[in-house]
C-alpha positions as CSV (number, residue, x, y, z in Angstrom):
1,X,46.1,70.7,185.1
2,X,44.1,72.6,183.0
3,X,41.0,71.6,181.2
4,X,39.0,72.2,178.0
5,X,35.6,72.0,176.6
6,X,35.3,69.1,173.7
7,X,31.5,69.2,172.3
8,X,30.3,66.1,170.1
9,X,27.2,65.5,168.1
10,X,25.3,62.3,168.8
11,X,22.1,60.4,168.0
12,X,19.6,61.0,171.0
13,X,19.0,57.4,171.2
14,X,23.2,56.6,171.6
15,X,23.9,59.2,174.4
16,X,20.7,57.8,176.3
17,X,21.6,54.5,176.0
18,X,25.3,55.5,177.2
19,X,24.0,57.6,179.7
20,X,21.5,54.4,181.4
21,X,24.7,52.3,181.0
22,X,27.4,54.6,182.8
23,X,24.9,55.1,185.0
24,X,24.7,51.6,185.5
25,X,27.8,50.9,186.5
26,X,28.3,54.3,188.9
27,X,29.6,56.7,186.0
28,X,28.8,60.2,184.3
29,X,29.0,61.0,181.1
30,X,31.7,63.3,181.3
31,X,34.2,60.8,183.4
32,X,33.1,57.9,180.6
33,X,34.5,60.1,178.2
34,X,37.3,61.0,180.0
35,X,38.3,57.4,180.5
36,X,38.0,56.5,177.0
37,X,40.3,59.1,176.0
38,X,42.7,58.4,178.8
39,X,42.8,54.9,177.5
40,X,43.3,55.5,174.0
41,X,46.2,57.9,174.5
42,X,47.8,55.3,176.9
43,X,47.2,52.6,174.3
44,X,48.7,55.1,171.5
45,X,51.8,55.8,173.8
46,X,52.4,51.9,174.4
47,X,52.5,51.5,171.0
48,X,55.3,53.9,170.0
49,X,57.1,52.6,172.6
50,X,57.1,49.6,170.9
């Protein structure tokens, strides 16, 4: 598989606050990310399956 860079401008306060809670529950940022976009494209597909 190969892979790509996405950047994405934040408010320092929201990516700390995202960082404590992945953190929190055993995550990075970068795999957070990834499973949010994994999710929305599998939600997406469902739908035009529809």
């Amino acid at each position: 598989m190969q892979t790509t860079n996405i950047q994405v401008r934040v408010e320092s306060s929201l990516k700390s606050d995202a960082e404590q809670l992945f953190s929190d529950i055993g995550l990075d940022m970068p795999t957070a990310i990834r499973l949010f976009l994994e999710s929305v494209h599998q939600y997406i597909e469902r739908l035009h399956k529809i």
